[in-house]
Gaussian input, Z-matrix of N, CA and C with variables (Angstrom, degrees):
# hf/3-21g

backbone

0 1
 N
 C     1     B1
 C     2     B2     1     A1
 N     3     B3     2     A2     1     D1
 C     4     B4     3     A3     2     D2
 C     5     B5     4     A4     3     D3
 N     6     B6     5     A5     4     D4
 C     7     B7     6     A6     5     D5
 C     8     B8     7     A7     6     D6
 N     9     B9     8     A8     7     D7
 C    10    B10     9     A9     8     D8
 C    11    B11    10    A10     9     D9
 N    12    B12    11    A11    10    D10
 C    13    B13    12    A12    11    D11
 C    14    B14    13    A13    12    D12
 N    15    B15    14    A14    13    D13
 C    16    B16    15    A15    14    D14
 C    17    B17    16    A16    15    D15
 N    18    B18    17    A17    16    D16
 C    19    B19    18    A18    17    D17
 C    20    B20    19    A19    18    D18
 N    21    B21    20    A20    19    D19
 C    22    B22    21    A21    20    D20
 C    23    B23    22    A22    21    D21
 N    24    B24    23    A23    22    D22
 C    25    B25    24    A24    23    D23
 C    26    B26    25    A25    24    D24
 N    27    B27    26    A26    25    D25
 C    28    B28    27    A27    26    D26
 C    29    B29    28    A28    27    D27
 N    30    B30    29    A29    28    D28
 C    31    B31    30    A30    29    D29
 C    32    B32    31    A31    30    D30
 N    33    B33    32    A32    31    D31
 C    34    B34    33    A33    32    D32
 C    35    B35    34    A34    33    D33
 N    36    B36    35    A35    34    D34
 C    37    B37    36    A36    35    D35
 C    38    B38    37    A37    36    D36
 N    39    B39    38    A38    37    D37
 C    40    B40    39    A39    38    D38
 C    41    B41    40    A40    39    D39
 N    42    B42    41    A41    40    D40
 C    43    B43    42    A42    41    D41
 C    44    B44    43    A43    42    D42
 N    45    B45    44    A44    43    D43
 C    46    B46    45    A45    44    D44
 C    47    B47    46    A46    45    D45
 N    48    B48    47    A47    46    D46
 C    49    B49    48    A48    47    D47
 C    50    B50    49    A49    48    D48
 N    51    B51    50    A50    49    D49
 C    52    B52    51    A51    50    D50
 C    53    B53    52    A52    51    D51
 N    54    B54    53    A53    52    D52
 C    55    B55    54    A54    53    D53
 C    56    B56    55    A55    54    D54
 N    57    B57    56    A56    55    D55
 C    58    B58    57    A57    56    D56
 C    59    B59    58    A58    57    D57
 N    60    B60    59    A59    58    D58
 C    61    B61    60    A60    59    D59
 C    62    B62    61    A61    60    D60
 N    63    B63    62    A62    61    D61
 C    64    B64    63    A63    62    D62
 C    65    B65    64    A64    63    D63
 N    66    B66    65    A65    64    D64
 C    67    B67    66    A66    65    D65
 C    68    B68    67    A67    66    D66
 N    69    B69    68    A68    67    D67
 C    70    B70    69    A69    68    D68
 C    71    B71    70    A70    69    D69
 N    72    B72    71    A71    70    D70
 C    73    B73    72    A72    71    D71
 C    74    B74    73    A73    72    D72
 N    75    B75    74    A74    73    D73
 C    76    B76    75    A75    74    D74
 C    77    B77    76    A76    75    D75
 N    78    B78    77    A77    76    D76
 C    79    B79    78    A78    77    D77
 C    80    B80    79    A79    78    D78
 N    81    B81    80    A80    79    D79
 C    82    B82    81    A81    80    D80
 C    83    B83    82    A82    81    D81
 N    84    B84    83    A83    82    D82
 C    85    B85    84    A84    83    D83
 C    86    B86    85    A85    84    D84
 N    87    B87    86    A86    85    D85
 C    88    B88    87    A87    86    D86
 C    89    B89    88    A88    87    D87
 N    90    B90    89    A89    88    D88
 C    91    B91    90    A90    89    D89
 C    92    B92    91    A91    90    D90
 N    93    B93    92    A92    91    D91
 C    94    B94    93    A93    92    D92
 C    95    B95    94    A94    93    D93
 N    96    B96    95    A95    94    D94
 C    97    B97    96    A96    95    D95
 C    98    B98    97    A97    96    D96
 N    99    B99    98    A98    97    D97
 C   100   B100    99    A99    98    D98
 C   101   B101   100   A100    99    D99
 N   102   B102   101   A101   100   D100
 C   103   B103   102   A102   101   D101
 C   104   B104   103   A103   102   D102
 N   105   B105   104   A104   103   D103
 C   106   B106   105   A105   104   D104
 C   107   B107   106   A106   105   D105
 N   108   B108   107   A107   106   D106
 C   109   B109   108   A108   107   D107
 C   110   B110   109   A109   108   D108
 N   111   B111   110   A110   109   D109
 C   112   B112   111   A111   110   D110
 C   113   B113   112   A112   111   D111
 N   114   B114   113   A113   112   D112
 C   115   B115   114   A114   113   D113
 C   116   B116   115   A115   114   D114
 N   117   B117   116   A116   115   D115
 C   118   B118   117   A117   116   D116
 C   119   B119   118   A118   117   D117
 N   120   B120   119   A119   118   D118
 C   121   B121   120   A120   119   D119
 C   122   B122   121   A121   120   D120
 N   123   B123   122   A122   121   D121
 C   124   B124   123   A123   122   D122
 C   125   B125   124   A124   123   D123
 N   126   B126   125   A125   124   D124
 C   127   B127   126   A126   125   D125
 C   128   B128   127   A127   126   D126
 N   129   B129   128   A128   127   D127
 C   130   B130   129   A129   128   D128
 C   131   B131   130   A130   129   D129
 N   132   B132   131   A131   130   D130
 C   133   B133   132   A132   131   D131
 C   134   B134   133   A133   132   D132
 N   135   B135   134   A134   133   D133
 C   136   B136   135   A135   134   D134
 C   137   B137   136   A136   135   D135
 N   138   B138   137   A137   136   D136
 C   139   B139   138   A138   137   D137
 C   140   B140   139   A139   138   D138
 N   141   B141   140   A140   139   D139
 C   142   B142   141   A141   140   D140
 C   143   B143   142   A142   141   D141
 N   144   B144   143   A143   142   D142
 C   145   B145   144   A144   143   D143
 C   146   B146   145   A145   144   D144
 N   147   B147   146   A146   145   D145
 C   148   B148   147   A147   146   D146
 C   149   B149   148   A148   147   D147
 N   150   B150   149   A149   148   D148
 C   151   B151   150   A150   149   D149
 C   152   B152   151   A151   150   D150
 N   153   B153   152   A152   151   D151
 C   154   B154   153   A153   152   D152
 C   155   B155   154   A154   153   D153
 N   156   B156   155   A155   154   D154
 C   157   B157   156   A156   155   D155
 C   158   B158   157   A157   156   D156
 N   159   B159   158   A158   157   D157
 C   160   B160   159   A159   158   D158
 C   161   B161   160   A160   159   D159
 N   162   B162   161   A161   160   D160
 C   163   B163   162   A162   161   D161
 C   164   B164   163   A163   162   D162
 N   165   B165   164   A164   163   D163
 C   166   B166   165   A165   164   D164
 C   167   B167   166   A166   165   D165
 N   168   B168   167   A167   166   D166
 C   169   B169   168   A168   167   D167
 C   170   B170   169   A169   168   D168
 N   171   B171   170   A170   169   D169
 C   172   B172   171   A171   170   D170
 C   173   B173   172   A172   171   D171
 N   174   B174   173   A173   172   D172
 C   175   B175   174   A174   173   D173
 C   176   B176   175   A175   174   D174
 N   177   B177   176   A176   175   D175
 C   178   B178   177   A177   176   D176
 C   179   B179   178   A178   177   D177
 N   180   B180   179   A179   178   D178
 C   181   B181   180   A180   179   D179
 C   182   B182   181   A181   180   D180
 N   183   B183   182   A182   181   D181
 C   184   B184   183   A183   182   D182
 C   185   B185   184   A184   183   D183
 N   186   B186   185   A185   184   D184
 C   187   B187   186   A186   185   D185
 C   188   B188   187   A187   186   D186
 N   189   B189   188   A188   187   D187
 C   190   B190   189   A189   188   D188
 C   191   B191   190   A190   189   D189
 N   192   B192   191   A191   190   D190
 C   193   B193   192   A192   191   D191
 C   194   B194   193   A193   192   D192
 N   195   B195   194   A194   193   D193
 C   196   B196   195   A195   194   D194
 C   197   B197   196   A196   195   D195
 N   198   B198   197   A197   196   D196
 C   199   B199   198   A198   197   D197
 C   200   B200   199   A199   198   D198
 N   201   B201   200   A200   199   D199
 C   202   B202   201   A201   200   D200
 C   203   B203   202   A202   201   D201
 N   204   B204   203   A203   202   D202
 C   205   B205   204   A204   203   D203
 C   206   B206   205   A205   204   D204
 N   207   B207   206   A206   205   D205
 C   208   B208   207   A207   206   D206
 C   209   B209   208   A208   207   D207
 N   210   B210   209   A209   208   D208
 C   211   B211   210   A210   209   D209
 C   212   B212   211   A211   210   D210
 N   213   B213   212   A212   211   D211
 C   214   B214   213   A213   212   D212
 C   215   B215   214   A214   213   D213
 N   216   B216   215   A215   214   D214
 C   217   B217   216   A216   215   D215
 C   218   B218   217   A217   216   D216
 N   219   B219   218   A218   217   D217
 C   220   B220   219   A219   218   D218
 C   221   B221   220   A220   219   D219
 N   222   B222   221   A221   220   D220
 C   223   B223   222   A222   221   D221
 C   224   B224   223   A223   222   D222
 N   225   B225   224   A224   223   D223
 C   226   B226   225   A225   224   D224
 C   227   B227   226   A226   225   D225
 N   228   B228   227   A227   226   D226
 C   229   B229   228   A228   227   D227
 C   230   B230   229   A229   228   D228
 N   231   B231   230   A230   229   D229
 C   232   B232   231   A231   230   D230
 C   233   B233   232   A232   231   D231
 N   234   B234   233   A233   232   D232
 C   235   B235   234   A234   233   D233
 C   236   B236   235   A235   234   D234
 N   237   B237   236   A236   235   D235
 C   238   B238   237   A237   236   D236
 C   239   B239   238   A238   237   D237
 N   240   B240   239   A239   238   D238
 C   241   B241   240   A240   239   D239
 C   242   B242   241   A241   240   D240
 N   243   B243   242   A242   241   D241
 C   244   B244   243   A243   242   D242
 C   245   B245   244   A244   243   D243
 N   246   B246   245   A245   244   D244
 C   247   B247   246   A246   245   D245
 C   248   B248   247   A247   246   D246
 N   249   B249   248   A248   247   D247
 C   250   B250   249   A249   248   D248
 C   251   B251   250   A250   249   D249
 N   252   B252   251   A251   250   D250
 C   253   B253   252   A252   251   D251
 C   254   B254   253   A253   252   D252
 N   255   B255   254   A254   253   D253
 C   256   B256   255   A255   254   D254
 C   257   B257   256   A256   255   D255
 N   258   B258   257   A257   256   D256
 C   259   B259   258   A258   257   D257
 C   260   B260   259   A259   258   D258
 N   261   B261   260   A260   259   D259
 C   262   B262   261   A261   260   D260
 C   263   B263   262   A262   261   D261
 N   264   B264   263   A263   262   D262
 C   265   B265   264   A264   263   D263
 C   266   B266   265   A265   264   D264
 N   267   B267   266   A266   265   D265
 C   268   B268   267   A267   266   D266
 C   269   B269   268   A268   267   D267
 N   270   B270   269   A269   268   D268
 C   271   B271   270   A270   269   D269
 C   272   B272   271   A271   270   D270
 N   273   B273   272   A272   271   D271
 C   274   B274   273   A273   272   D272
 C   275   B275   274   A274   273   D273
 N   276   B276   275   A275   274   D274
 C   277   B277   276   A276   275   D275
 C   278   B278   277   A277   276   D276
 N   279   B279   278   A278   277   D277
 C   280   B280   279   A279   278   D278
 C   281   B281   280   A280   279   D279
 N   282   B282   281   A281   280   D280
 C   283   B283   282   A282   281   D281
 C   284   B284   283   A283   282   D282
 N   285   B285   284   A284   283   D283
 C   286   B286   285   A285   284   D284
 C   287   B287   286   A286   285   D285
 N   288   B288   287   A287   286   D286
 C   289   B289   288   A288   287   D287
 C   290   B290   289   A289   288   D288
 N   291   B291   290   A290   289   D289
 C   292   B292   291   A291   290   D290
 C   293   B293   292   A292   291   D291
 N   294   B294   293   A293   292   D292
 C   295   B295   294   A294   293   D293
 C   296   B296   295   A295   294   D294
 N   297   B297   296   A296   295   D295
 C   298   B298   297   A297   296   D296
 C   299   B299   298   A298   297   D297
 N   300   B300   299   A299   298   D298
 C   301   B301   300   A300   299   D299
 C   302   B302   301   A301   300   D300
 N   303   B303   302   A302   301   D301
 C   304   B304   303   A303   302   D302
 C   305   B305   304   A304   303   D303
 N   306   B306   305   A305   304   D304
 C   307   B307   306   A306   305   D305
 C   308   B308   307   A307   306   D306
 N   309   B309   308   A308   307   D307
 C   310   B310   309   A309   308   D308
 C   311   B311   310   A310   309   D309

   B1=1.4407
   B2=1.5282
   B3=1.3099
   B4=1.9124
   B5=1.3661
   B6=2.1551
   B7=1.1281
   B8=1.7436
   B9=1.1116
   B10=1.4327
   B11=1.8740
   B12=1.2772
   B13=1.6796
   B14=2.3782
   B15=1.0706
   B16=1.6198
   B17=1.5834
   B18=1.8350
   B19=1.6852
   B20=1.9118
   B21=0.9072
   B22=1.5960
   B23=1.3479
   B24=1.4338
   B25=1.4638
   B26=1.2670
   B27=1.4429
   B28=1.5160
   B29=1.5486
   B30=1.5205
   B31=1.2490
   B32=1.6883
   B33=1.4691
   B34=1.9399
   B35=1.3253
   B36=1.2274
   B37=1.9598
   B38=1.4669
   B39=1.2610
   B40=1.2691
   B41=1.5766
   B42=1.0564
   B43=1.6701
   B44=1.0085
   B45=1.6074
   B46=1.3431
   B47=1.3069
   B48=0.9577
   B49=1.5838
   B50=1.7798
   B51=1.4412
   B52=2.0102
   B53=1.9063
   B54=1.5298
   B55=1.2558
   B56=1.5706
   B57=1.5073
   B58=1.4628
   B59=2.0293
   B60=0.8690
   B61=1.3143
   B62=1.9047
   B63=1.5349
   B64=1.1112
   B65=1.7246
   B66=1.1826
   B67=1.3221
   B68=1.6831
   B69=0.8713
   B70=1.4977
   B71=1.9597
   B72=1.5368
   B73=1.4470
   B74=0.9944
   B75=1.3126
   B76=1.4596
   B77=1.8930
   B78=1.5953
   B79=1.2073
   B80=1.4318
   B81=1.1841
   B82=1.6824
   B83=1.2708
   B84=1.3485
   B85=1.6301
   B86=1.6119
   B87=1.8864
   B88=2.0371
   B89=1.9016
   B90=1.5186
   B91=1.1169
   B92=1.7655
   B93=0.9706
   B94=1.6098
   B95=1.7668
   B96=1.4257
   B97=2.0389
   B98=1.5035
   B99=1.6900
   B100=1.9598
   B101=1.9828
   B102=0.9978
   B103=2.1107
   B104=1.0090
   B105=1.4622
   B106=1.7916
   B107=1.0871
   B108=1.6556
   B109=1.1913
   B110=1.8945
   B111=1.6665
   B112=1.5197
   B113=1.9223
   B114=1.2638
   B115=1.3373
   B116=1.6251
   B117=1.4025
   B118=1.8470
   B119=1.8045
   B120=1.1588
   B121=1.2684
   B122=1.9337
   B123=1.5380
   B124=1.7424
   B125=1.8835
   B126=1.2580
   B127=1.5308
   B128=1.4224
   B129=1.4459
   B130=1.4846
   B131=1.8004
   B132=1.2582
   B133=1.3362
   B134=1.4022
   B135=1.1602
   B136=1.2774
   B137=1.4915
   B138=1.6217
   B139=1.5437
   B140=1.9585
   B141=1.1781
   B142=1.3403
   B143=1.6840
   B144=1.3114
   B145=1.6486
   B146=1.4208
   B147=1.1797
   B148=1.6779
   B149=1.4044
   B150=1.3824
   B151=1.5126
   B152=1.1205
   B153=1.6761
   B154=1.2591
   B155=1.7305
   B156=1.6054
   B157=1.7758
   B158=1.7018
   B159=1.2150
   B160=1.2788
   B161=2.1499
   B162=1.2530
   B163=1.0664
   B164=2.0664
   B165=1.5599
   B166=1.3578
   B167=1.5996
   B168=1.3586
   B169=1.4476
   B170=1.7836
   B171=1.5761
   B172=1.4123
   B173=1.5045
   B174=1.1977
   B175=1.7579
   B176=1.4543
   B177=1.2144
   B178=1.6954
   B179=1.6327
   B180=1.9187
   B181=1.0219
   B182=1.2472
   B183=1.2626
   B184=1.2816
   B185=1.1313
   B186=1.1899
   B187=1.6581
   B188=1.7254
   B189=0.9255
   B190=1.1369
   B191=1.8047
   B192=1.7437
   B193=1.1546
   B194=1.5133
   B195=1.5850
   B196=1.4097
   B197=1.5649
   B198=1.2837
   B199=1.2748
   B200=1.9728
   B201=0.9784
   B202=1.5978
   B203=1.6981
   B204=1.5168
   B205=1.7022
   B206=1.5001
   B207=1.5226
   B208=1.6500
   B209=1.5231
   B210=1.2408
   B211=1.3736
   B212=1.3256
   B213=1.6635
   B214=1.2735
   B215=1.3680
   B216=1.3310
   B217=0.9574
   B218=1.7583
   B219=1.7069
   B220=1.4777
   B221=1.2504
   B222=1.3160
   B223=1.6076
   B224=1.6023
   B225=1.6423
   B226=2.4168
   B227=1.2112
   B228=1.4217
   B229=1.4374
   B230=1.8638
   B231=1.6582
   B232=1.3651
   B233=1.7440
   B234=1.5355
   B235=1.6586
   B236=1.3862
   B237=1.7550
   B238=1.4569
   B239=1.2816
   B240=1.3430
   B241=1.9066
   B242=1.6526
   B243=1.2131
   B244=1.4458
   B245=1.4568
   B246=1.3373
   B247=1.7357
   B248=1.4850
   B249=1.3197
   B250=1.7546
   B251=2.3169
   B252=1.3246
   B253=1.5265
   B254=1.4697
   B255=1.6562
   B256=1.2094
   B257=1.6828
   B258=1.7270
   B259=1.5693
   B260=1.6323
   B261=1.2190
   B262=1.4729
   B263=1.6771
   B264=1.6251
   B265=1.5909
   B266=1.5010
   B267=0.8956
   B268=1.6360
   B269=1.9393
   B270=1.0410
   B271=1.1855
   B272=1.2397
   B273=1.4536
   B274=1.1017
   B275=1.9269
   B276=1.8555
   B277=1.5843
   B278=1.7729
   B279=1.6904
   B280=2.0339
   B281=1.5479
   B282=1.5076
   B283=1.7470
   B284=1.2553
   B285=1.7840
   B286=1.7408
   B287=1.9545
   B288=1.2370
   B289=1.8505
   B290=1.2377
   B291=1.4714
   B292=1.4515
   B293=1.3916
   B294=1.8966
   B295=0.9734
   B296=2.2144
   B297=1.0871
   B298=1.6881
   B299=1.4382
   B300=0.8665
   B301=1.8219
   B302=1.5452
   B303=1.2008
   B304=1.9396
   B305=1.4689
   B306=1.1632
   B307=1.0861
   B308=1.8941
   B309=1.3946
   B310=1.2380
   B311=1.8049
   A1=109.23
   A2=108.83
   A3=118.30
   A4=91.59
   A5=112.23
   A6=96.00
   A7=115.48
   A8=132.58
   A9=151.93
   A10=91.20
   A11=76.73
   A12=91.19
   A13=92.79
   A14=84.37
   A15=76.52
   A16=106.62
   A17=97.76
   A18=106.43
   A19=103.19
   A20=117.76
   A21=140.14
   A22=93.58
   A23=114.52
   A24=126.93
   A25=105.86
   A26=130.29
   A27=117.64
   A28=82.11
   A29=140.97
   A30=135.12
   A31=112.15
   A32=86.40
   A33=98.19
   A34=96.83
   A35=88.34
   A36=96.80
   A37=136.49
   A38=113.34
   A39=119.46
   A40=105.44
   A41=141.29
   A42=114.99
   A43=116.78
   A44=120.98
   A45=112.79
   A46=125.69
   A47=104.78
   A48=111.27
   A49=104.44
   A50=91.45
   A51=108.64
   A52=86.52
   A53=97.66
   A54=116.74
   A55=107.61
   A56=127.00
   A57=119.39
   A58=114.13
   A59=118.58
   A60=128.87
   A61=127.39
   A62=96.38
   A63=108.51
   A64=125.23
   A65=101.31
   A66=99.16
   A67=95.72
   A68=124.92
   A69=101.70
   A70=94.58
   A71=102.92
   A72=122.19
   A73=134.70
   A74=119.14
   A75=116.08
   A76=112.20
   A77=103.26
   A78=107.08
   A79=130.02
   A80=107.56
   A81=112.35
   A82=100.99
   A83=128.49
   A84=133.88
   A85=124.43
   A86=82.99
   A87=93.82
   A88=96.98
   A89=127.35
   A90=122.28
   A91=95.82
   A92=112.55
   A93=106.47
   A94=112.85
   A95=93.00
   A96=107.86
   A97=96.06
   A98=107.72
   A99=103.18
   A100=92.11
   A101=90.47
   A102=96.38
   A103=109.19
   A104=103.68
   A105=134.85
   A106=121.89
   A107=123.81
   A108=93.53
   A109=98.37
   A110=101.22
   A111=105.83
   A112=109.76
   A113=119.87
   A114=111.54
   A115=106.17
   A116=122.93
   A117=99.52
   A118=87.53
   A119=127.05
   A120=164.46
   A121=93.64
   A122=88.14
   A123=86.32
   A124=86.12
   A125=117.24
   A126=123.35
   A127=107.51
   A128=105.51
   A129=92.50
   A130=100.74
   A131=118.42
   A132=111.42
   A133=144.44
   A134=141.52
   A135=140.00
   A136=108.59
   A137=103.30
   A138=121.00
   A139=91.64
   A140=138.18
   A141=126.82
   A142=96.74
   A143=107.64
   A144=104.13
   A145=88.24
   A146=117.51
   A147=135.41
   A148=129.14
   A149=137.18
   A150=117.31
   A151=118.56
   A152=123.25
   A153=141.90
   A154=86.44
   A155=103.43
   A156=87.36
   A157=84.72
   A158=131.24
   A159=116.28
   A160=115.89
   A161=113.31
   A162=120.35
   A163=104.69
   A164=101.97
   A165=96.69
   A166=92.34
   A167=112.05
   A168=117.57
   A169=101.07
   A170=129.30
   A171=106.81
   A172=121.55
   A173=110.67
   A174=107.25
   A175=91.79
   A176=104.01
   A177=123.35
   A178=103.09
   A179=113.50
   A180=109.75
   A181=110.64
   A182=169.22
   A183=159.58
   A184=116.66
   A185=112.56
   A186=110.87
   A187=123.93
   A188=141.14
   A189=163.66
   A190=113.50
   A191=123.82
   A192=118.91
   A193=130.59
   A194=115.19
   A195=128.08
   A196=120.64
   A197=110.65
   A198=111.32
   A199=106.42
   A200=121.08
   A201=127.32
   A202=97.79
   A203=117.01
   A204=115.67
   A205=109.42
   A206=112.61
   A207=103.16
   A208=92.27
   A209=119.86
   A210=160.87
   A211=111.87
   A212=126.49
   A213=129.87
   A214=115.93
   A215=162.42
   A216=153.34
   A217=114.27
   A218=102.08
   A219=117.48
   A220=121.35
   A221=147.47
   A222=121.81
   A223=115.23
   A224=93.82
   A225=95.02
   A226=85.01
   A227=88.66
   A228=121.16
   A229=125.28
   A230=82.24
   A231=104.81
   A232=116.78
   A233=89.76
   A234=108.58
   A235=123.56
   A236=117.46
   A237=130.30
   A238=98.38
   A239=109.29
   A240=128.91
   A241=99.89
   A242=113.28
   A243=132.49
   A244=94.97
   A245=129.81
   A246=127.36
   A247=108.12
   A248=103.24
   A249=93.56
   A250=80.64
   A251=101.50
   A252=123.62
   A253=112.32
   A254=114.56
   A255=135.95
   A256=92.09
   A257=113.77
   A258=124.15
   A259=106.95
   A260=126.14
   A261=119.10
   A262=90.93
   A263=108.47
   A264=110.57
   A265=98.82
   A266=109.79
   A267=109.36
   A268=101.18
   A269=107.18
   A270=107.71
   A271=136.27
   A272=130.48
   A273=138.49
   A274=97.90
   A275=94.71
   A276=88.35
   A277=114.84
   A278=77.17
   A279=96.63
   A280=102.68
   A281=100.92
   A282=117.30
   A283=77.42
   A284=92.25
   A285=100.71
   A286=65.21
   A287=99.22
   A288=121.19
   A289=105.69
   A290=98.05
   A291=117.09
   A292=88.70
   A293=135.86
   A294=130.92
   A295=105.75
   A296=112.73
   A297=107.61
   A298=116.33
   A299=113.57
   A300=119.61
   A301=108.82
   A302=94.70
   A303=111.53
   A304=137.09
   A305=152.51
   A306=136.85
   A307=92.18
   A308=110.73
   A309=130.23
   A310=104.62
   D1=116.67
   D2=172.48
   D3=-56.83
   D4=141.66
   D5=143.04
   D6=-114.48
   D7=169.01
   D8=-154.82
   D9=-86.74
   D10=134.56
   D11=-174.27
   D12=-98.48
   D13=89.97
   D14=-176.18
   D15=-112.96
   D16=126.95
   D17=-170.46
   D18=-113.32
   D19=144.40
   D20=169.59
   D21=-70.06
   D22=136.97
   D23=175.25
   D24=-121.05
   D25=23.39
   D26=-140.33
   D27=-91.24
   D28=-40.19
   D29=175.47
   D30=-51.46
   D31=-92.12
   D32=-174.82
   D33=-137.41
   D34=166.30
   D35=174.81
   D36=-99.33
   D37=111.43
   D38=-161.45
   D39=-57.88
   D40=-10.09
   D41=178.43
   D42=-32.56
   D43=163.13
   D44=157.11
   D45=78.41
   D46=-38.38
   D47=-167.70
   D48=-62.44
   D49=175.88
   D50=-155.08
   D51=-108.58
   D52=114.79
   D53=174.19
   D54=-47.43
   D55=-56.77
   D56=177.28
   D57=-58.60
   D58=-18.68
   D59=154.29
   D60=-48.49
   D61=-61.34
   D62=163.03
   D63=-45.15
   D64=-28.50
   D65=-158.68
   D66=-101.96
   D67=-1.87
   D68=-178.70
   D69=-85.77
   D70=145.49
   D71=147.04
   D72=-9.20
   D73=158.06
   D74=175.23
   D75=-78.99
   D76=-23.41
   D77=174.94
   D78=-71.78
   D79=-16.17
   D80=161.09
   D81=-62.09
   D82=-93.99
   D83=161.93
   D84=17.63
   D85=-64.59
   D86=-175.68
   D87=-61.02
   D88=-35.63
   D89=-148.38
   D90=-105.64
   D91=9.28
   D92=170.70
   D93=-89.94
   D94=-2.94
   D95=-158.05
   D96=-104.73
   D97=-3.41
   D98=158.05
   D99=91.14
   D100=164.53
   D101=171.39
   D102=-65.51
   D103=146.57
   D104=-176.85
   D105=86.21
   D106=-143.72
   D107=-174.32
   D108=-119.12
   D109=175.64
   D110=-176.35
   D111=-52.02
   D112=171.22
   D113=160.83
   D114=-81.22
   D115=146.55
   D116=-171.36
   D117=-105.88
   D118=157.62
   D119=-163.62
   D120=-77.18
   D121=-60.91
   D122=-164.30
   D123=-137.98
   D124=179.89
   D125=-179.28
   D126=-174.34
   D127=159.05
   D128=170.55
   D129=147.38
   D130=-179.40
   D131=166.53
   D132=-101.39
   D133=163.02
   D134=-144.30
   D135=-155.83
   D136=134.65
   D137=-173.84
   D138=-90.26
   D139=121.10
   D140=178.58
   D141=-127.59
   D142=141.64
   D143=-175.88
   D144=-88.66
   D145=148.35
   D146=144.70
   D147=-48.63
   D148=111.69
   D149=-177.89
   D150=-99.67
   D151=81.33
   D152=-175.89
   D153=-109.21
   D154=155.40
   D155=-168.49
   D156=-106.75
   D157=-27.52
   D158=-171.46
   D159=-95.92
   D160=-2.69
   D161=-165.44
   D162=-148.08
   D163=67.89
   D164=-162.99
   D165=-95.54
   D166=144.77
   D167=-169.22
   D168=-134.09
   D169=160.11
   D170=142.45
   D171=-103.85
   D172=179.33
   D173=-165.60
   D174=-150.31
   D175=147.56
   D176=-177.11
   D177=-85.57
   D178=126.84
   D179=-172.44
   D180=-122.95
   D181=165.63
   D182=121.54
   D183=-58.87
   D184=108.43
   D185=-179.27
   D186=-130.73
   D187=122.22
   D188=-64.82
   D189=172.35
   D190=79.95
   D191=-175.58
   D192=-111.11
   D193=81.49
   D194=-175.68
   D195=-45.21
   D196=149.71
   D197=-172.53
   D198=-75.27
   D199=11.21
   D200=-177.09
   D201=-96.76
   D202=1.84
   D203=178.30
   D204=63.94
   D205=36.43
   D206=162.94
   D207=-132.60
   D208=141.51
   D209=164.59
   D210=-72.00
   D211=118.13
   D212=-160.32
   D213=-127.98
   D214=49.31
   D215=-151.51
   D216=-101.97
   D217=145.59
   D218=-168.45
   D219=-126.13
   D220=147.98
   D221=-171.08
   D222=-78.45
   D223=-9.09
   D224=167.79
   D225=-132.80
   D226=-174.72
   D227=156.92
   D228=-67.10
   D229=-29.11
   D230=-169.42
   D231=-66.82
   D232=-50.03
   D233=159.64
   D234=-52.90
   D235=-38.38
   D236=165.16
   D237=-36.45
   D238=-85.48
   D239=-164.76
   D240=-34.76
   D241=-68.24
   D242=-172.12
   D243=-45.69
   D244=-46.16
   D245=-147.20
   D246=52.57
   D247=57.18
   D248=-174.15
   D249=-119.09
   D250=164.20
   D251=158.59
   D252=35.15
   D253=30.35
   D254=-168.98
   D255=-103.81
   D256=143.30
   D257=178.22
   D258=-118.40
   D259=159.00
   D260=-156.74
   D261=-126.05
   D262=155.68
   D263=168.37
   D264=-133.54
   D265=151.79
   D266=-177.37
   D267=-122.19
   D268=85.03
   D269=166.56
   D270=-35.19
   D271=-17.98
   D272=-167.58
   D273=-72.28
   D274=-39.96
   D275=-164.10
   D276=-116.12
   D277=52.45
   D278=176.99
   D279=-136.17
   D280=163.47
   D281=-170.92
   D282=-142.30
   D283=170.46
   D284=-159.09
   D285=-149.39
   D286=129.32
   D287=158.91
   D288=-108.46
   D289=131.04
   D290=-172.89
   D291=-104.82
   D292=137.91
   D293=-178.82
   D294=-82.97
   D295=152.13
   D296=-158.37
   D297=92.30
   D298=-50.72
   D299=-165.65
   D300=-82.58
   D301=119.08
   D302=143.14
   D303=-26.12
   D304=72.41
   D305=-139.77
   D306=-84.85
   D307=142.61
   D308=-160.98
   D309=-64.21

């Protein structure tokens, strides 16, 4: 069984684009946006479950969504400011399954 290579466009659209491009980091990216931090898009807090398989909990996150399409979340606000113990998502290279739906 093929599976479906399915990409999120909600940023920009990858056609076309230059494979050695692709591959650089998110840290090229963060450092093209100049010192400090990005302006974020949306902010605010977040219930995130834990993926412990025997002890799954949720935990309050600060999370943080820049207009460069990566997803930032920290365990404060405080950690935000700091940029300290913060994990990155790069949206460009995630799909979201809607349970019911067909994927296109």
């Amino acid at each position: 069984m093929q599976q479906s290579k399915r990409r999120s466009s909600l940023f920009t659209s990858r056609k076309g684009s230059d494979p050695d491009k692709e591959k650089k980091g998110l840290e090229s990216r963060a450092d093209s946006t100049g010192s400090g931090c990005a302006i974020p898009v949306k902010q605010g807090m977040l219930l995130k479950r834990s993926g412990k398989l025997l002890n799954k909990e949720w935990k309050k996150k600060y999370v943080a969504l820049c207009d460069n399409s990566v997803l930032t979340y920290h365990p404060s606000l405080h950690d935000y400011m700091q940029n300290v113990h913060g994990k990155d998502i790069d949206l460009l290279r995630t799909t979201v399954k809607v349970p019911g739906k067909r994927p296109p």
